[in-house]
C-alpha positions, 0 to 999 in steps of 0.5 A: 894563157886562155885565148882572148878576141883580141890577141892575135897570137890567140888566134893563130893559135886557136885557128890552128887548134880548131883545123887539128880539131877537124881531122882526129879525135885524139888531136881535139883531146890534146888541144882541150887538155892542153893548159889543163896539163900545163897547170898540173905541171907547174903544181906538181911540186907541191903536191904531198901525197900518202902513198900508202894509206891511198894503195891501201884504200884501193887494194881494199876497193880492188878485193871485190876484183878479186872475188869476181876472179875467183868466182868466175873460176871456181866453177870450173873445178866444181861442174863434174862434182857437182854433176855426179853428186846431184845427177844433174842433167844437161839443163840442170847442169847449165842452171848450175853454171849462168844462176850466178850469173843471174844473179850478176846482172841483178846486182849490177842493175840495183848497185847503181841507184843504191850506191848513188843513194847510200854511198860507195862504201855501204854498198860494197859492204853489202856485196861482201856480206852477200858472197860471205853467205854464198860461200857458206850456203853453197858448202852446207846446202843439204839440196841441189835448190838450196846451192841455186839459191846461195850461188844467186846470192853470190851473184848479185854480191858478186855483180855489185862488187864488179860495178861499185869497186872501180867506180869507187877507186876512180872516184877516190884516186888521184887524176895522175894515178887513176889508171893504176890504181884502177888497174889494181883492181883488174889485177886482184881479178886475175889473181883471183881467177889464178887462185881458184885454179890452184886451191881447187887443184890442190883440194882434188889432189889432197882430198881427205888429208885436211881435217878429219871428223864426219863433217870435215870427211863430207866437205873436204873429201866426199863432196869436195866441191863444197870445199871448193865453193865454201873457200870463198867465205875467207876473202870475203870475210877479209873484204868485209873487215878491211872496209871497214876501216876505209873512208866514203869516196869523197865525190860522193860525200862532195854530191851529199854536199858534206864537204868538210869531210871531202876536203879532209879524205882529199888532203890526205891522199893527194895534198892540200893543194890538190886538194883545193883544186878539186874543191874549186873545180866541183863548186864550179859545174853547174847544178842541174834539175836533172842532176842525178837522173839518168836522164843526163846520160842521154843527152847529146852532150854525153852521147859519145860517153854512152857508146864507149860505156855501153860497147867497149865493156860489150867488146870486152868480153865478146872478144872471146876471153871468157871462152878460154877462162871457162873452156881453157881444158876443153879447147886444149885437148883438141889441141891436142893436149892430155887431160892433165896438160891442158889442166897445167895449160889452164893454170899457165893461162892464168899466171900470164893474165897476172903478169901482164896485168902488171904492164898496164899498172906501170904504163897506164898513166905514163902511156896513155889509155889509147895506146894500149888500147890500140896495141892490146886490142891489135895484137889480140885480133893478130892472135884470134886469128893465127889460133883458127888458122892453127886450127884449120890446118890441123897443127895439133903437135907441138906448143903452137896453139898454146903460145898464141892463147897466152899471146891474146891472154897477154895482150888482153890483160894490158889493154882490154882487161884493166884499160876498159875499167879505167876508162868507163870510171872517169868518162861519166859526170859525176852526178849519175857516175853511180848509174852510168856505171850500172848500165856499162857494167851490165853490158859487160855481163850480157856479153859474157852470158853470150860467151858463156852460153854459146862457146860450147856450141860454136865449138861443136857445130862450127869448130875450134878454127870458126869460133876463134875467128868469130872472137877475132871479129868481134873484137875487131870494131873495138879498134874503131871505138879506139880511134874514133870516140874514146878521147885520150883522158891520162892525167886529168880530173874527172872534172875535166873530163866532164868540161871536154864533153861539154867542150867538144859538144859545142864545136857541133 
């Protein structure tokens, strides 16, 4: 059904496609995608997959989700303690806290090369092995350095993790279930987020009652931060295990050029169909003397891939999600909430981010990544600023306040949260994917330091209703991202995806 010059109804078609083309992004999407899509239906039938060794696969790529979530939330419960125990200061106490964060931005500046070069599965094996020796350093460090020194550590493991893990599911997934698995990753996040909240609760709360010795009374007791911190050698001594018996990603063994053993990863979780499909259509892209430099990344063709990779990763995190997740307590008590409640209105924040994960898992790849993009980011601006107006007008009594944060916790975590992973995993060309992940990831982690770095004191000097509205309006613009660059990539290859870029850049 492609069009040729000598067909009339080719021609009405395509004259037709190209005014769609003119006046929306997204009707461009679906007149390019459009045969794309009827193939697939017409193969759909024929495709076997192994659904469990693929959710398998994936929920092993998705525990460094979960290690980034646990990280980014174990902090919390460890600042005062680790405070009184060294008698930090303010600066030494702030060291305590962005050293990680350090060290995020580290690795994610070195995951791109390393995994492009080495593989997926090498590198995330490395990132595992890196938050392990964190984990223990941190609960045996004898000098408030030697703790700076492992929470570095864990950091860069931690910023290897957040690039090479959805970079390896969206490589390793099938087209029609991409955004879900991919997804999965954002859920074990928040999971692990929830489960940091829990143990270090549970580890003030039982201090002492664990084990006993004079080892155990120290950790477990005395010191309990190191308990806190140390807790993370368990996920991540199962992280580093599980990938162990998970494959390469196949686009990267097909890059290598060992394609036999591409073919026989690619029968195995989607068919051998499916299978020969994506050979064809690998074996079809030209080969390039820049393949593999980042230099294609700058090219005009992918100049509007290179802005949704640099600014809705940015977006993401300027949106003020990380404000809540750090500050939660804090933002509550001047709400008007006791310590306590605003300690249980953390953990409630924290379970709403899990279950609302959960929608995007089930709607992605039915709905579409715009939609929720456009839904979510909506509905999180709506609540920015409905929580300023709460707070400029004094409503300190009642549940107000609360309900609207779990109202933009809940419209993050289906759209922003999951949605951002899965688009800046298949919006990249396959032969600098590595790289240009690398660059997107550390926008996210420049724009979580600016939240990080600059909440308290928006908090201070501008107050709870200004900060709130500064989130609403940095978040905002995303919605533009939405409608004007993004295109509507649900169902198809990351082949094509690259072939739309090659398309759409023609019609300039």
């Amino acid at each position: 059904m492609r069009s040729s010059d000598g067909a009339s109804d080719d021609d009405n078609q395509s004259a037709s496609s190209s005014d769609s083309e003119d006046t929306t992004a997204s009707e461009s999407d679906q007149s390019f995608f459009k045969i794309n899509t009827m193939i697939k239906q017409e193969q759909h039938t024929e495709i076997k997959t192994s659904s469990s060794y693929l959710y398998l696969v994936c929920l092993v790529a998705a525990l460094g989700g979960f290690l980034f979530g646990f990280d980014t939330a174990v902090i919390s419960g460890t600042i005062s303690l680790v405070t009184r125990d060294f008698g930090l200061n303010a600066i030494s106490e702030g060291w305590f806290v962005s050293c990680a964060l350090l060290g995020c931005i580290i690795g994610v500046i070195i995951s791109g090369k390393l995994s492009d070069k080495f593989g997926r599965k090498i590198v995330l094996t490395l990132s595992a092995f890196l938050f392990l020796t964190s984990a223990l350093g941190c609960m045996y460090a004898g000098d408030f350095s030697t703790l700076i020194a492992f929470r570095l550590i864990g950091g860069i493991g931690i910023g290897v993790a957040s690039m090479v893990s959805p970079l390896y599911i969206s490589e390793f997934a099938p087209s029609r279930l991409r955004g879900t698995m991919v997804s999965l990753y954002q859920l074990a996040l928040t999971i692990g987020i929830v489960t940091a909240y829990f143990t270090n609760a549970y580890l003030a709360n039982h201090s002492g009652e664990i084990f006993s010795g004079a080892d155990a009374e120290k950790i477990f007791s005395r010191e309990i931060w190191r308990a806190m911190l140390g807790l993370g050698a368990l996920p991540a001594l199962i992280f580093l295990i599980s990938l162990l018996l998970v494959p390469e990603s196949p686009r990267w063994l097909l890059s290598m050029g060992r394609q036999d053993k591409a073919e026989k990863i690619l029968i195995k979780i989607d068919g051998e169909t499916a299978a020969k499909k994506e050979l064809d259509v690998f074996a079809s892209q030209p080969i390039t003397d820049e393949a593999g430099s980042l230099k294609t990344l700058f090219k005009p063709v992918y100049r509007k891939a290179l802005w949704i990779g640099l600014l809705l990763p940015f977006l993401s995190q300027v949106c003020g999600i990380n404000a809540v997740i750090y500050y939660g307590p804090r933002i509550l008590e001047q709400a008007g909430f006791t310590l306590n409640n605003a300690l249980g209105g953390q953990v409630t924040i924290g379970l709403v981010n899990v279950v609302f994960t959960f929608v995007a898992i089930f709607t992605v790849d039915k709905w579409g990544r715009k939609p929720l993009l456009y839904v979510g980011i909506g509905g999180a601006v709506i609540s920015l600023v409905i929580i300023g107006l709460l707070f400029h007008f004094g409503v300190n009594t009642g549940p107000w306040i609360l309900i609207f944060i779990l109202a933009f916790i809940a419209c993050f975590a289906f759209s922003f949260g999951p949605v951002c992973w899965v688009v800046i995993g298949e919006i990249f060309p396959n032969g600098i994917r590595g790289k240009a992940m690398s660059l997107a990831t550390l926008t996210l982690w420049i724009g979580n330091f600016f939240v990080g770095q600059l909440t308290p004191v928006m908090l201070q000097g501008l107050g709870s209703s200004w900060t709130f509205w500064i989130f609403a309006i940095c978040c905002s613009p995303a919605l533009y991202l939405t409608w004007k660059l993004i295109p509507e990539t649900k169902g198809h290859s990351l082949e094509e995806i690259d072939a739309y870029w090659q398309k759409d850049h023609q019609k300039k």
